[in-house]
N, CA and C of each residue as an Amber inpcrd file, in Angstrom:
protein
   363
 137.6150000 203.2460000 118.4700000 138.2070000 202.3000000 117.5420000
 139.2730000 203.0160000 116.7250000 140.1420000 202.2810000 115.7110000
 140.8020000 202.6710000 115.4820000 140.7350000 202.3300000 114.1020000
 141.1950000 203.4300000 113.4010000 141.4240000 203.6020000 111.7760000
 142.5400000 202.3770000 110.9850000 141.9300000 201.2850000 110.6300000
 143.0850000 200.0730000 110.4230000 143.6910000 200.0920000 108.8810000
 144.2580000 200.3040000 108.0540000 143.8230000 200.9410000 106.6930000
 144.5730000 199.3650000 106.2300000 145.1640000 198.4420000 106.7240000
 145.8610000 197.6610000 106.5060000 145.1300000 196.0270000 107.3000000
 143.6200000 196.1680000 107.7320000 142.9180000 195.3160000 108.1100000
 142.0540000 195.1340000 107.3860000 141.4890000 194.2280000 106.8010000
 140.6050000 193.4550000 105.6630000 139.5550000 193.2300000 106.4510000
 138.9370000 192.9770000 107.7130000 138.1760000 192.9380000 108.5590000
 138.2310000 194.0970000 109.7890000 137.3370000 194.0200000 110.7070000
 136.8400000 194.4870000 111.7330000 136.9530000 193.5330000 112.9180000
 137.6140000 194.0120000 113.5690000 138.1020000 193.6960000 115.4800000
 137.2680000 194.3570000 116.0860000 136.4600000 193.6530000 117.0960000
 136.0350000 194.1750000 118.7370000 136.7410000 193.7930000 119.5320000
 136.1590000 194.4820000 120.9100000 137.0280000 193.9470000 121.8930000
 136.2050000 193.2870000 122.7000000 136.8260000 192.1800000 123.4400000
 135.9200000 191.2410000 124.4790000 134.0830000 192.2130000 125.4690000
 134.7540000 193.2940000 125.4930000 133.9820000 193.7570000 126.6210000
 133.0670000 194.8270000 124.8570000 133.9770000 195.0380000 124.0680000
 132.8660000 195.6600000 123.3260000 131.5250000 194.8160000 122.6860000
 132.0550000 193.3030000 122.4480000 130.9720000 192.2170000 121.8950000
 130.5600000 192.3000000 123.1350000 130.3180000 191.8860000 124.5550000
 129.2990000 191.5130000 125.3880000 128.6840000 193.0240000 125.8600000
 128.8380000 193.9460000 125.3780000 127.9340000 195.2040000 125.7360000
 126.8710000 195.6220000 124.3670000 127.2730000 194.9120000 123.1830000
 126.1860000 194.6140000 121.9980000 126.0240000 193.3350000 122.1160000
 126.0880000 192.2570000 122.8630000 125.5210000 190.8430000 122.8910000
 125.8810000 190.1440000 121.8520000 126.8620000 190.8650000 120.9950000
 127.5580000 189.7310000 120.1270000 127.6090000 188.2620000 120.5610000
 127.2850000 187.3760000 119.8710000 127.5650000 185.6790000 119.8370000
 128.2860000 185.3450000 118.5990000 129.2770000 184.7680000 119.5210000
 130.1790000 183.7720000 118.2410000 129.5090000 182.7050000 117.3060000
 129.4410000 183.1350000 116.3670000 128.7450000 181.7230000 115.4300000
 129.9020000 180.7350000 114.7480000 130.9770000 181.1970000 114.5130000
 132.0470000 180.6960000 114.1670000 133.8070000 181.2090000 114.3150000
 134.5940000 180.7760000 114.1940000 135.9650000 181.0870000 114.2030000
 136.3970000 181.3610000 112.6280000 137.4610000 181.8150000 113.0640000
 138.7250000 182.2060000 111.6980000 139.7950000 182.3320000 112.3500000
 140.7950000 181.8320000 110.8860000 141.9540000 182.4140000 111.2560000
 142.5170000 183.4830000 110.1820000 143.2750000 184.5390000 111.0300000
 144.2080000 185.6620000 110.0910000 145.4130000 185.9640000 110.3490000
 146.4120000 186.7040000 109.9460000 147.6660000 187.0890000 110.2920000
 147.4430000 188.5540000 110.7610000 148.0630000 188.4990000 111.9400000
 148.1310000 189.8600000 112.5160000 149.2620000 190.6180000 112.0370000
 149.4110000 191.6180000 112.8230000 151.0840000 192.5570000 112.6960000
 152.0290000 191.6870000 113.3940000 151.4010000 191.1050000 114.7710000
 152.4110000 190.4330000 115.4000000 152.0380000 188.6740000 115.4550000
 151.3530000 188.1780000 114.8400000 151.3250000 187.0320000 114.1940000
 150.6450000 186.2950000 113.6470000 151.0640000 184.7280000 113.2430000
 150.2250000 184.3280000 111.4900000 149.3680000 183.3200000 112.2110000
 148.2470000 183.3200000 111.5080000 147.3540000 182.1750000 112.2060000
 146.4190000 182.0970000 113.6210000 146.3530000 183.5380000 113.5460000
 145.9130000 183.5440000 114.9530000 144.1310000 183.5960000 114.8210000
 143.6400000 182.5460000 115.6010000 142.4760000 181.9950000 115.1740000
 141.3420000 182.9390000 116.6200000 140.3020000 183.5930000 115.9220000
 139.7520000 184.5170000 116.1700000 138.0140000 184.3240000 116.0570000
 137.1920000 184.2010000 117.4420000 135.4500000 183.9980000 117.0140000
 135.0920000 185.1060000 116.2340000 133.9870000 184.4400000 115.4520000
 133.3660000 185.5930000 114.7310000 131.8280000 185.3690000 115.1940000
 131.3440000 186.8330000 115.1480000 130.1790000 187.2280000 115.3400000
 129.4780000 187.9700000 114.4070000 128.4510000 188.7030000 114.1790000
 127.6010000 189.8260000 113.8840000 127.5830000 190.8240000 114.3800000
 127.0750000 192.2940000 113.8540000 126.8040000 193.5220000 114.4430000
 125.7550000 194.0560000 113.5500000 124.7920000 194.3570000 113.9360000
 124.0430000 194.8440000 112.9620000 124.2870000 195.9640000 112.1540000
 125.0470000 196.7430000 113.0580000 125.3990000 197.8550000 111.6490000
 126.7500000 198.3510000 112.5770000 127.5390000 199.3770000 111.6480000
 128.3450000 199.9700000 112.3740000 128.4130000 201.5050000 111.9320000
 128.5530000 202.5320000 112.4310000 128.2860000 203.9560000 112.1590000
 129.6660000 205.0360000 112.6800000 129.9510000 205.8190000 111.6010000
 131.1780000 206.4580000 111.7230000 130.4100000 207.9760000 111.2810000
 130.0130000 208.7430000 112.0660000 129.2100000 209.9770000 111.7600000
 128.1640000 209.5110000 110.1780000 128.0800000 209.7600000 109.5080000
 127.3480000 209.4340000 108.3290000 127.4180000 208.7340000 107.0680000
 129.2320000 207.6560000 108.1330000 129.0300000 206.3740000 107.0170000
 128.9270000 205.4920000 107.8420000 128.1580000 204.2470000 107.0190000
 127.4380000 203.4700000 108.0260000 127.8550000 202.0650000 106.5960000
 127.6830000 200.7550000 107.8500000 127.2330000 199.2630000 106.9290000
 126.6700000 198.9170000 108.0780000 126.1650000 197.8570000 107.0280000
 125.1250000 196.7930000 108.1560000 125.4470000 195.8680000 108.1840000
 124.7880000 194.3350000 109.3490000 125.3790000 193.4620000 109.2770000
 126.8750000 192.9960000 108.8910000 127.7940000 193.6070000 109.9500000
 128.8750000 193.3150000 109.5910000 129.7410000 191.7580000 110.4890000
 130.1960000 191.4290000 109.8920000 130.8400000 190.0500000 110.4850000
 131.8130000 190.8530000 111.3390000 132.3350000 190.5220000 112.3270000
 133.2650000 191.2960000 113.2870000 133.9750000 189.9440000 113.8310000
 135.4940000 190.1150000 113.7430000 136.4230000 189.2540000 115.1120000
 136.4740000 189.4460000 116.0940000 136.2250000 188.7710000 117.0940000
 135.9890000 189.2640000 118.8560000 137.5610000 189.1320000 119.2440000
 138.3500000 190.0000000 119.4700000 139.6160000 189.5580000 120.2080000
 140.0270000 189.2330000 121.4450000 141.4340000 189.0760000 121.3530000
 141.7710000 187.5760000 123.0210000 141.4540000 189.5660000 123.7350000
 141.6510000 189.2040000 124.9570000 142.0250000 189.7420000 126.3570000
 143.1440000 191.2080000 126.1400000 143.8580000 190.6330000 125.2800000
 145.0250000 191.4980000 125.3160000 144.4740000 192.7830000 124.1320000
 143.6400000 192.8210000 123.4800000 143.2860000 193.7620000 122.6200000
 142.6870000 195.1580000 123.5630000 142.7310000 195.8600000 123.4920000
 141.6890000 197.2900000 124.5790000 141.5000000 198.1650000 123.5450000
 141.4440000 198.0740000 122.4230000 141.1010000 198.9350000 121.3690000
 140.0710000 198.3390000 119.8850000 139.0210000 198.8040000 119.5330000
 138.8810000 198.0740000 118.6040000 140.0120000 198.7840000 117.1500000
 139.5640000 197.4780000 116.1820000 140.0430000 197.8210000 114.7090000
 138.9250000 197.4000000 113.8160000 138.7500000 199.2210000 112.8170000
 137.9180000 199.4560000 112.2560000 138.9550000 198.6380000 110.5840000
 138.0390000 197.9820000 110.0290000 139.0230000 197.2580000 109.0250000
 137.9240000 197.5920000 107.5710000 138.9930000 197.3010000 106.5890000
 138.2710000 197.8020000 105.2380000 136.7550000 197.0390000 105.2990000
 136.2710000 196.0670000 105.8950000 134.9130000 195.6880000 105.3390000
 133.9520000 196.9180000 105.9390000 134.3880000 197.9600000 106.4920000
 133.6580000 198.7660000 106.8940000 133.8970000 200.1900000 105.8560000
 135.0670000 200.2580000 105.4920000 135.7060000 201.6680000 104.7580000
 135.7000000 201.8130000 103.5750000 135.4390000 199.8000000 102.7130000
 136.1590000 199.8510000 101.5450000 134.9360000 200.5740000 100.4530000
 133.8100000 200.7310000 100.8420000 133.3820000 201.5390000  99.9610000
 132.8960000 203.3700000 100.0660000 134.2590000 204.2270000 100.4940000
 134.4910000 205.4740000 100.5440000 136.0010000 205.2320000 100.7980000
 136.5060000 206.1300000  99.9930000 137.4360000 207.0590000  99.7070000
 138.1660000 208.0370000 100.8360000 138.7190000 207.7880000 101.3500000
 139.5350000 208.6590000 102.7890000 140.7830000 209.3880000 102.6280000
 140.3020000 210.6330000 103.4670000 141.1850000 211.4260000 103.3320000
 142.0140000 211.3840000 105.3810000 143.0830000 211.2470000 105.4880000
 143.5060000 210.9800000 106.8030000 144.5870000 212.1730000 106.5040000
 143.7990000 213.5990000 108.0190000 144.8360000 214.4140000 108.4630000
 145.2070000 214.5630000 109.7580000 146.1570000 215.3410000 110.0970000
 146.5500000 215.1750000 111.7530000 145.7920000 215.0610000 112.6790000
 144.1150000 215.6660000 112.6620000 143.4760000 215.4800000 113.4280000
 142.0070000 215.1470000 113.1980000 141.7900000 214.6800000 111.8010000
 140.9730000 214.3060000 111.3080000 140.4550000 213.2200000 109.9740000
 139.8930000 212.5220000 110.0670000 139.5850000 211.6690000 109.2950000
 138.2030000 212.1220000 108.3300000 138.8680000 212.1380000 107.0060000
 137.4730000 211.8110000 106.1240000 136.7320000 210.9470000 105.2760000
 135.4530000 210.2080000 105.7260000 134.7890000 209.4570000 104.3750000
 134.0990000 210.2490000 103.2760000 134.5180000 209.6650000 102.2800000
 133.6660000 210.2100000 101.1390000 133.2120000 208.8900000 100.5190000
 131.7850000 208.9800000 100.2400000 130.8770000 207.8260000  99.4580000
 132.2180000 207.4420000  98.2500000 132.3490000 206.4880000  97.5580000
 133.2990000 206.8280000  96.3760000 132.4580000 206.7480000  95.1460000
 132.9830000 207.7710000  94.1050000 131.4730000 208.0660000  93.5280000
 132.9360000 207.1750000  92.0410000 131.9220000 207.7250000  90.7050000
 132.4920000 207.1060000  89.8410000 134.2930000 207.7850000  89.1540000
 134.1700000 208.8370000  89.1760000 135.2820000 210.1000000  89.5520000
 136.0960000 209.8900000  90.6610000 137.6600000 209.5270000  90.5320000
 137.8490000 209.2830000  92.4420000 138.6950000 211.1600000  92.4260000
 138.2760000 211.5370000  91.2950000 139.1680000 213.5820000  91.8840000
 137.6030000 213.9380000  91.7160000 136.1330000 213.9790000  91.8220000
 135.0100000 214.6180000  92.3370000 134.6870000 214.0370000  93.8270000
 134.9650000 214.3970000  94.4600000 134.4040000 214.3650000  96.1430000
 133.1650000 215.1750000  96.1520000 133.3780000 216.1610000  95.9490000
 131.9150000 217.4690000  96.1780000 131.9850000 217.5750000  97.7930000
 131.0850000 218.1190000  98.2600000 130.8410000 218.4380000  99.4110000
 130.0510000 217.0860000 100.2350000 129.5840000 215.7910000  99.9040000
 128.9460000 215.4200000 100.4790000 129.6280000 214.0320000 101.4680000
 130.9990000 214.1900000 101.3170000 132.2100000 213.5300000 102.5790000
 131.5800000 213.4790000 103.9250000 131.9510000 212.5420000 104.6180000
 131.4200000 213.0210000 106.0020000 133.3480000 213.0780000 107.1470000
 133.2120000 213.8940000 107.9990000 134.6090000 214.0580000 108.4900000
 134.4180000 213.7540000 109.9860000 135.5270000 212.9390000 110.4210000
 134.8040000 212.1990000 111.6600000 136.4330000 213.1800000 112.5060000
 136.1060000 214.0560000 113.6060000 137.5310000 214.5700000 114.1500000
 137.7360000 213.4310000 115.1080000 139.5940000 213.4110000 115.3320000
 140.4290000 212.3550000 115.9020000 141.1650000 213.3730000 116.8580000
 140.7300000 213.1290000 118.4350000 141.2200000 213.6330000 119.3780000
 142.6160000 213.4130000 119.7660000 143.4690000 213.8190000 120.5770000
 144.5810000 213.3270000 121.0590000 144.4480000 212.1630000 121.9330000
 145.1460000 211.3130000 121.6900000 144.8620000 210.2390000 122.5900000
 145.8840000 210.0210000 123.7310000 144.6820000 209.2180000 124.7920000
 144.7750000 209.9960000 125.7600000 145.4990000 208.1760000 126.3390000
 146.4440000 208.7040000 127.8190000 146.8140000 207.0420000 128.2530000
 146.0660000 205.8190000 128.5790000 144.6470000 206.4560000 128.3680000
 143.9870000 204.7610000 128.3100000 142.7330000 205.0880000 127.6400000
 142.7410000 203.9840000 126.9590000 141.2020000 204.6470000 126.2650000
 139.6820000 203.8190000 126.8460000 139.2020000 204.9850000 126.4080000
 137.9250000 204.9000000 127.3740000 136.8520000 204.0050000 126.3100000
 136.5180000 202.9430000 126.6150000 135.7050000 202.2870000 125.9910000
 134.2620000 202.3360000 125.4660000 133.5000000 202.7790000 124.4900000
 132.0110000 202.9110000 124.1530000 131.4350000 202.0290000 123.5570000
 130.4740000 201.2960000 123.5310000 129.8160000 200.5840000 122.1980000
 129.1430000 201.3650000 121.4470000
């Protein structure tokens, strides 16, 4: 998946909802990058996990056909604090201090990407 810092929600992809058995319970619509109104099923996930930050029950958009990547969107990020470097991403819990991090961040490394990406649930 991919780091969306500019998505308010969470995208799967067709083949990532039917390998967790996601079911659509309802639709939405949102504005993409490349357009407004584009009306999208929504499902459940029971949790989602990024090395040692985690939510639960998250509402997720299943996307059309043309998506092959998911997008990880703030309902998953917005409560830690990120640090994004060339080859690595960090969560930090966000505590009441946003200059005390301490040591207890979790850092997820970001490989080179490669010409097709390989899909996991």
């Amino acid at each position: 998946m991919i780091l969306d810092t500019g998505a308010s929600g969470t995208v799967i992809t067709q083949k990532m909802a039917s390998s967790l058995g996601v079911i659509p319970v309802g639709k939405a619509k949102a504005n993409t990058a490349s357009a407004k109104g584009v009306e999208f099923p929504i499902g459940y996930v029971k949790s989602i996990q990024v090395d040692g930050a985690r939510v639960n029950q998250v509402g997720v958009a299943i996307a059309g056909p043309e998506l092959e990547v998911g997008l990880l969107g703030q309902d998953f990020f917005s409560n830690y604090d990120i640090t994004i470097k060339r080859n690595l991403i960090e969560f930090h819990p966000r505590t009441e201090s946003p200059t005390n991090f301490g040591e207890s961040g979790q850092a997820v490394p970001i490989f080179p990407k490669p010409s097709r990406y390989a899909e996991s649930p």
